[in-house]
Phi, psi and omega in degrees: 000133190295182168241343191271163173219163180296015166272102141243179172194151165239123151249161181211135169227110155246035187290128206285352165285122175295332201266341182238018185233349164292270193331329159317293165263048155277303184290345157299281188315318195275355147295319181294333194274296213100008187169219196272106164273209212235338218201071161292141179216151203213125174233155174213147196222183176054229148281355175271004174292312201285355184241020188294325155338311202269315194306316175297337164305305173281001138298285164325297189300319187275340195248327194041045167310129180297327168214150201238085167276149174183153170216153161258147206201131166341320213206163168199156207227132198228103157064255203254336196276118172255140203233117203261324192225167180072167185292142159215193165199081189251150167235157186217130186231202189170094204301081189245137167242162196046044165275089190263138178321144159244134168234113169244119182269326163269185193233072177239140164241182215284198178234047180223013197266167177250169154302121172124322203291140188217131215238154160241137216203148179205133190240168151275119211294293207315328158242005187228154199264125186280324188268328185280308166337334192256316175314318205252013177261118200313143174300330166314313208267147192232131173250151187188118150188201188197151188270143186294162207227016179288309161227202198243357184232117176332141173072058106255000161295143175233137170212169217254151181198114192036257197265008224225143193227146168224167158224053151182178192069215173228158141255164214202110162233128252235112185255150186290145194293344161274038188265010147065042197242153164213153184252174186209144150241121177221163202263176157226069178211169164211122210302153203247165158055222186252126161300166202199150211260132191264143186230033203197070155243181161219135174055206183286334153263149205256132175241350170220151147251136169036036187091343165242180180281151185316292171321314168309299164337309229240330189271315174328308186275237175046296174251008149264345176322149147276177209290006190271268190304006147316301226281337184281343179259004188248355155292315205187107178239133197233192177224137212232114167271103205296163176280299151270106126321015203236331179294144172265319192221133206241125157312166167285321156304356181232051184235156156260163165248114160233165229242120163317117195250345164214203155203151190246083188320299220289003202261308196096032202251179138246159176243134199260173157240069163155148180288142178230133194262171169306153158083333160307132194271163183204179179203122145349155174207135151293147172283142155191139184306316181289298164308314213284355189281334182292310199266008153279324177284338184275334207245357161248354201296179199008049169267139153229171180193164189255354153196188171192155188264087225250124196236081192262160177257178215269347173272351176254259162070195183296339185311320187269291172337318195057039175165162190277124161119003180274353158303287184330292180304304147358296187263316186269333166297324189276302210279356197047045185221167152302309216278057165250105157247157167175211181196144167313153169226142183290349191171150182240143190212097164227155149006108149215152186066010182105331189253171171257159208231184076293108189262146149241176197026034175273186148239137165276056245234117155302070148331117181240138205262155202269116169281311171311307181153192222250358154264343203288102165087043180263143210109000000 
């Protein structure tokens, strides 16, 4: 017997009362579900982050969902909407039974989970390490979340596990191995020039490409660009890691991204955000609207699904996009449900290639899949 069923649902409150914008989705849920779900996941944004505590209660009291996740986060995604400024509040629920909580203060997960078994996770970036968490987790096992994104200085993010708020470490819940859940990542760049072997670092700088200095490199593509991808790359520019070495020719899907974080002129180095060893191939990368849209569209086709659970970075939204809802809309044409929530994120973490990630400018998304078929009983 499956445990998830096509009763998902999303609520939204962007009412600027916390005390009337919980109750707003309490009562959304409990129309939409028909009852007590098995699965709640609960974000707040805006001003409602500092009340995020008292919300999650009156989440617990009103709603008694058998597990209670949640975070605060810059931005949050409702249905069609990512609601970028202002107070909001979705809850997103889901008759899933035997899901069980995680609270991880190290960035270990227990050694009891099974194959098959698929977790949504959501940390605090300042203080729990995110990227080694993502390294060790068995390929059998599919992980998806993001680190909140609510403010910019440690111990203020909240984030929820039933009765309980914390502002550090993760939180976690573990869906049972017939919960029928897949995952999705798509990036949001698109590679620029040749790849090229790195042949000279340390740490996190890169002091060579392909035999010359990093910078050189960089100034070359640079002055051959044309003026559309100049201006992108003097806008923002990242580095694409390949994944699979094994590939002849690499895709927009097969870089992790990280973001250039200086440059060292008298060296000629750059400095990345993650160590890149000798010997890695790697490609320049542009931010671009277009790409990242093909490949969220490529990565849902004859996809359905009965909700889904959305981890977007806090850069893609109107910052890529130029408006707000382009994830979001997406995600409810293609899977053919309502039931999408989720939240901006500082970072992102799903799958690719077989491994598990720390990503920046994806969308990260849980898919929990529809049993009645891919029209039937959506919302």
């Amino acid at each position: 017997m499956k445990h998830v069923t096509n009763r998902c649902a999303t609520a939204v409150s962007q009412h600027p009362d916390p005390a009337i914008a919980v109750a707003e989705v309490i009562g959304q849920s409990l129309e939409r579900t028909g009852g007590r779900p098995g699965l709640a996941v609960l974000f707040t944004s805006g001003p409602h982050v500092h009340h995020t505590p008292r919300i999650a209660r009156a989440v617990q009291k009103g709603l008694a969902p058998s597990v209670l996740l949640g975070s605060s986060a810059g931005g949050t995604l409702a249905h069609r909407q990512e609601i970028e400024d202002g107070p909001s509040i979705v809850l997103w629920t889901a008759l899933v039974e035997d899901a069980r909580p995680l609270r991880l203060e190290s960035p270990d997960l227990p050694n009891d989970l099974e194959p098959g078994q698929a977790l949504a996770l959501m940390a605090d970036p300042f203080t729990f390490d995110a990227s080694r968490l993502a390294a060790g987790v068995a390929s059998e096992v599919t992980l998806v979340g993001g680190l909140a994104s609510a403010v910019s200085r440690p111990g203020g993010n909240h984030l929820i596990l039933d009765d309980q708020t914390f502002s550090d470490g993760a939180v976690a819940i573990a869906l049972p191995v017939d919960a029928d859940v897949q995952a999705i990542v798509a990036t949001g760049c698109r590679p620029i020039g040749e790849p090229m072997v790195v042949t000279d670092a340390d740490g996190p700088m890169i002091r060579s490409l392909a035999g010359a200095p990093a910078l050189e490199q960089l100034t070359g593509l640079l002055a051959t660009a044309d003026e559309a991808t100049a201006a992108r790359i003097r806008h923002g520019l990242h580095l694409g890691i390949v994944i699979d070495e094994h590939i002849e020719i690499f895709g927009a899907g097969d870089f992790l991204i990280r973001a250039i974080m200086g440059v060292d002129r008298p060296s000629g180095a750059l400095a990345i955000g993650d160590t890149v060893p000798i010997g890695t191939t790697v490609q320049f990368q542009v931010r671009d609207a277009e790409a990242a849209t093909a490949d969220l569209e490529d990565r849902l086709t004859d996809r359905r699904a009965a909700g889904a659970l959305a981890f977007t970075c806090n850069g893609r939204g109107s910052h890529l996009f130029g408006s707000p809802g382009h994830d979001a809309g997406l995600l409810v044409d293609k899977l053919g449900t309502t039931a999408v929530a989720g939240m901006a994120c500082a970072g992102e973490i799903g799958p690719v290639g077989g491994t598990h990630h720390l990503h920046g400018f994806t969308a990260s998304v849980l898919l929990l899949e529809s049993v009645a078929g891919p029209t039937e009983g959506r919302g």
